[in-house]
C-alpha positions as CSV (number, residue, x, y, z in Angstrom):
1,X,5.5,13.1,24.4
2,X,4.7,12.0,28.1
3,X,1.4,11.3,28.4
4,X,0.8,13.6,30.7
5,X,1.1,15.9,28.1
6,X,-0.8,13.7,26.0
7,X,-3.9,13.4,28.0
8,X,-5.8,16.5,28.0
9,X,-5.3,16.4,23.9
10,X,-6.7,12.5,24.6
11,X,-9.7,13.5,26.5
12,X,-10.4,16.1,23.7
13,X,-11.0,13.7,21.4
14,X,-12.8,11.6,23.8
15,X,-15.1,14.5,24.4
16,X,-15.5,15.4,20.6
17,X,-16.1,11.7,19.2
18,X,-18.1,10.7,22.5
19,X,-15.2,7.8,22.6
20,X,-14.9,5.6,25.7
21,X,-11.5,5.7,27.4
22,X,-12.1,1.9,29.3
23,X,-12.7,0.5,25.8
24,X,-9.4,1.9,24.8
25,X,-7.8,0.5,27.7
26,X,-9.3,-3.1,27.1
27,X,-8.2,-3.3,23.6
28,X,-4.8,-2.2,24.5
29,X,-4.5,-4.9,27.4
30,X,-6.7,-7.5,25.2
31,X,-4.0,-6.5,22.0
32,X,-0.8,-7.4,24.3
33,X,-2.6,-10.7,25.2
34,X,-2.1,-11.9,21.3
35,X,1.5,-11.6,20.5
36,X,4.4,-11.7,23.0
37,X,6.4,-9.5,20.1
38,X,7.5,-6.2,21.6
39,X,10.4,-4.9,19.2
40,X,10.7,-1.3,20.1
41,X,14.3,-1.6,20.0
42,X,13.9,-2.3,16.0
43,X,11.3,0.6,15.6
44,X,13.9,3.3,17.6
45,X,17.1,1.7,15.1
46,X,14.5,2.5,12.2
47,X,13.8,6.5,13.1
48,X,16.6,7.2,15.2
49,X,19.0,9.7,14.1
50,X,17.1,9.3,10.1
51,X,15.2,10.9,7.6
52,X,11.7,9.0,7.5
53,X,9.2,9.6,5.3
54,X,5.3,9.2,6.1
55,X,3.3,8.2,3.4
56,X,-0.5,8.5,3.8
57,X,-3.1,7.7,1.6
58,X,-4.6,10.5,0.0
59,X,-5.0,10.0,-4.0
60,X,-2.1,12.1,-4.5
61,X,0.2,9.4,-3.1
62,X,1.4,7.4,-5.6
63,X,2.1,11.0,-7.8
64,X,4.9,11.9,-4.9
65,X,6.8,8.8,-4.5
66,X,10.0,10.6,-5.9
67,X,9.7,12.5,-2.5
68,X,10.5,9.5,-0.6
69,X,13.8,9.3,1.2
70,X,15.1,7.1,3.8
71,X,12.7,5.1,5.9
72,X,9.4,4.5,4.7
73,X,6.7,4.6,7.2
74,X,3.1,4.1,5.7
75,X,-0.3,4.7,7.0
76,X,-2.4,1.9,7.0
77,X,-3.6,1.6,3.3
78,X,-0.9,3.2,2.0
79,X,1.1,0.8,2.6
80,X,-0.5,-2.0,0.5
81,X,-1.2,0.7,-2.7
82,X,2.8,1.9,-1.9
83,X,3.4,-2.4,-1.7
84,X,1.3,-2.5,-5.6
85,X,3.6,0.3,-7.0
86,X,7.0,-2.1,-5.8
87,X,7.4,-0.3,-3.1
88,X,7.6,-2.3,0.6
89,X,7.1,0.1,3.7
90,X,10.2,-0.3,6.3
91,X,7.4,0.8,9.3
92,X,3.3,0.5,8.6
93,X,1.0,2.5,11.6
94,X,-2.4,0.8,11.2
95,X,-5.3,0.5,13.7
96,X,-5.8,-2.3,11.0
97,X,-9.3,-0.8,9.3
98,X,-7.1,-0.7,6.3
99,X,-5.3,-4.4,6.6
100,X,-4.6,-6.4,3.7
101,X,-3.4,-9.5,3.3
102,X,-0.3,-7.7,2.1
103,X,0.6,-6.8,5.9
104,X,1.1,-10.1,6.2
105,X,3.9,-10.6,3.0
106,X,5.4,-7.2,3.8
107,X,5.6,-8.5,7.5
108,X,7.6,-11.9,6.7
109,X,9.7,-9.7,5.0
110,X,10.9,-7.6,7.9
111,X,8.0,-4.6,8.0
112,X,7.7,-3.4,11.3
113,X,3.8,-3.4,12.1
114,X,2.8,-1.0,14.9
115,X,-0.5,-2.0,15.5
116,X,-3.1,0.7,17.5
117,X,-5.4,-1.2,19.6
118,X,-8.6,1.6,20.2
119,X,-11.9,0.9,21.2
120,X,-13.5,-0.8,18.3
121,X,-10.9,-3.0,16.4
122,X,-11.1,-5.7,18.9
123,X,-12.0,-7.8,16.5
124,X,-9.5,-7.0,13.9
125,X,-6.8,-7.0,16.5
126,X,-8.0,-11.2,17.1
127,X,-7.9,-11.4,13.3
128,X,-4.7,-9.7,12.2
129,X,-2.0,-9.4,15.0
130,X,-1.4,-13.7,15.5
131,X,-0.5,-13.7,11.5
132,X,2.3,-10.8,11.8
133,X,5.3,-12.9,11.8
134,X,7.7,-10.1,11.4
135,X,8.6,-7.3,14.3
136,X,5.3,-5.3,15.9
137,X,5.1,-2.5,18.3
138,X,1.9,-1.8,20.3
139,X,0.3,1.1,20.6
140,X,-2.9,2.9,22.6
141,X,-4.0,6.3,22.9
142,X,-5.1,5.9,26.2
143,X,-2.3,5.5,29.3
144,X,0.9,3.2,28.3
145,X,1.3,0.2,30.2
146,X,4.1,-2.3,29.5
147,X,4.6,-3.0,25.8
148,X,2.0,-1.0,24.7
149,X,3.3,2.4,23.9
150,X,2.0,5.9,23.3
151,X,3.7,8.4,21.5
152,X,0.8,10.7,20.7
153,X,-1.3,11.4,17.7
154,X,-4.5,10.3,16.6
155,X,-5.2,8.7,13.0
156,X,-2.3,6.2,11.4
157,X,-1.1,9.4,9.2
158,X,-0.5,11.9,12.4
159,X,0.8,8.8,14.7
160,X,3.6,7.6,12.3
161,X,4.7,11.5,12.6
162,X,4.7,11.8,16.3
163,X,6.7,8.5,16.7
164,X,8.8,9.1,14.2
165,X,9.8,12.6,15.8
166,X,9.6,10.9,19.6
167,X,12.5,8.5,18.3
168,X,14.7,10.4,17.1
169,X,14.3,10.6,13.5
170,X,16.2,13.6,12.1
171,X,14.1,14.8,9.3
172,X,10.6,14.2,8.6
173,X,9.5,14.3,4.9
174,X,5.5,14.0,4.8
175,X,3.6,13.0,1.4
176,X,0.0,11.5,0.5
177,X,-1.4,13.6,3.3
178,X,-4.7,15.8,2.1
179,X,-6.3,17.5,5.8
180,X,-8.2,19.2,3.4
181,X,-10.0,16.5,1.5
182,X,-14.0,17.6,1.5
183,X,-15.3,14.6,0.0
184,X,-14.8,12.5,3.4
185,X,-17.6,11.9,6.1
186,X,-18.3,14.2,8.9
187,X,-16.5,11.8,11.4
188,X,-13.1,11.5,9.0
189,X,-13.8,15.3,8.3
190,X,-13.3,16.0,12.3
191,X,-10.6,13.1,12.4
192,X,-8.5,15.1,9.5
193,X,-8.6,18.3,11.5
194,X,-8.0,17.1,15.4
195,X,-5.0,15.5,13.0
196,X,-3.9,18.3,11.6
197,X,-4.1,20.6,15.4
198,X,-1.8,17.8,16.5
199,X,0.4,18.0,14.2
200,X,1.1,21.8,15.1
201,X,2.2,21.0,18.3
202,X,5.3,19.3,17.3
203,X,6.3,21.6,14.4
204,X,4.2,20.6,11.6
205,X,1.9,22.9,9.1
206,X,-0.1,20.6,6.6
C-alpha cells in the first residue's frame, strides 16, 4: 500500500487515539539510528510467492497450531508462547510491548524481527533492537523514509497481514486472532476494531 493511500487511514487513528504524528516520526528516525540491519530482501524471499500464516495471540492460539502452513509470522507475544509450544516463528511483527528474552534466541537463530518504532516505545526500541543479532526490518506508521518501511496496518496482528500481502505472499492463513474479545480495555477494545476496518480493505473478514 503507498502511503498515500495509507495516510488518511493514519490520521484516523491519530485523530481517534489523540496520537502524535512527530513522535512517530522521531522513533522511526531514533529506531534506524540503533542498528544498521536492513534485510528487507530476506523478509520479501520469506512472503513472496508463499503461504504465510499470522499467528496472533488470542487464548485460542495454541488450540489452532494444526492450521499452520508455510511461513510463520507471529504477533509480538505470540511468538514466545508459539516459541514454549516448540514452535520458532520464521517472521515476529512486534512494536516490542510484548518482547521476551526469547526474541533474542529465536533471533540468533535466523527469526526475522520487524521491529515498529511508534511514539511511545522509545525506550524499548534502546533496550531491545542492539541485542537482535539475527535479520530486522523497520517499520513506522507514519511516512517511510530509508530503511524504515510502511506497509500499512496498525497493531502487530493486522501489520504482519498487510506486509505479508504487500510482498507477495500467495495465501494468507490467519489464526489466534479474536477482534471480538470483550474482556480487553477500552483503548485495545478501539485498537481491535480500527484492526479489524483495516483489514477489510485488503480482502479480509475476521
Amino acid at each position: 500500500m503507498k502511503f498515500e493511500e495509507w495516510e488518511p487511514h493514519y490520521q484516523y487513528i491519530l485523530d481517534y487515539f489523540g496520537f502524535d504524528r512527530k513522535s512517530d516520526e522521531e522513533a522511526a528516525a531514533y529506531a534506524r539510528t540503533l542498528t544498521d540491519r536492513d534485510d528487507i530482501e530476506i523478509f520479501k524471499k520469506l512472503c513472496n510467492g508463499k503461504t504465510v500464516t499470522v499467528c496472533g495471540n488470542a487464548p485460542s492460539l495454541l488450540n489452532e497450531t494444526e492450521r499452520i502452513k508455510g511461513v510463520i509470522f507471529a504477533a509480538d507475544a505470540a511468538a514466545d508462547n508459539l516459541y514454549k509450544a516448540g514452535i520458532r516463528s520464521d517472521i515476529i511483527s512486534t512494536d516490542l510491548d510484548g518482547c521476551e528474552d526469547s526474541f533474542i534466541e529465536m533471533s540468533s537463530l535466523g527469526t526475522l524481527i520487524v521491529v515498529h518504532a511508534h511514539g511511545d516505545n522509545i525506550p524499548l526500541l534502546k533496550n531491545w533492537i542492539p541485542k537482535f543479532k539475527g535479520p530486522v526490518v523497520l517499520t513506522t506508521q507514519s511516512r517511510p523514509t530509508e530503511g524504515v518501511y510502511n506497509f500499512g496496518g496498525f497493531t502487530d496482528g493486522d501489520r504482519a497481514v498487510f506486509a505479508a500481502d504487500e510482498l507477495g505472499a500467495s495465501d494468507i492463513r490467519i489464526i489466534g486472532f479474536d477482534l471480538d474479545d470483550i474482556s480487553v480495555n477500552s483503548m485495545k477494545h478501539g485498537k481491535l476494531m480500527i484492526a479489524r476496518r483495516l483489514l477489510k480493505l485488503i480482502g479480509y473478514e475476521l
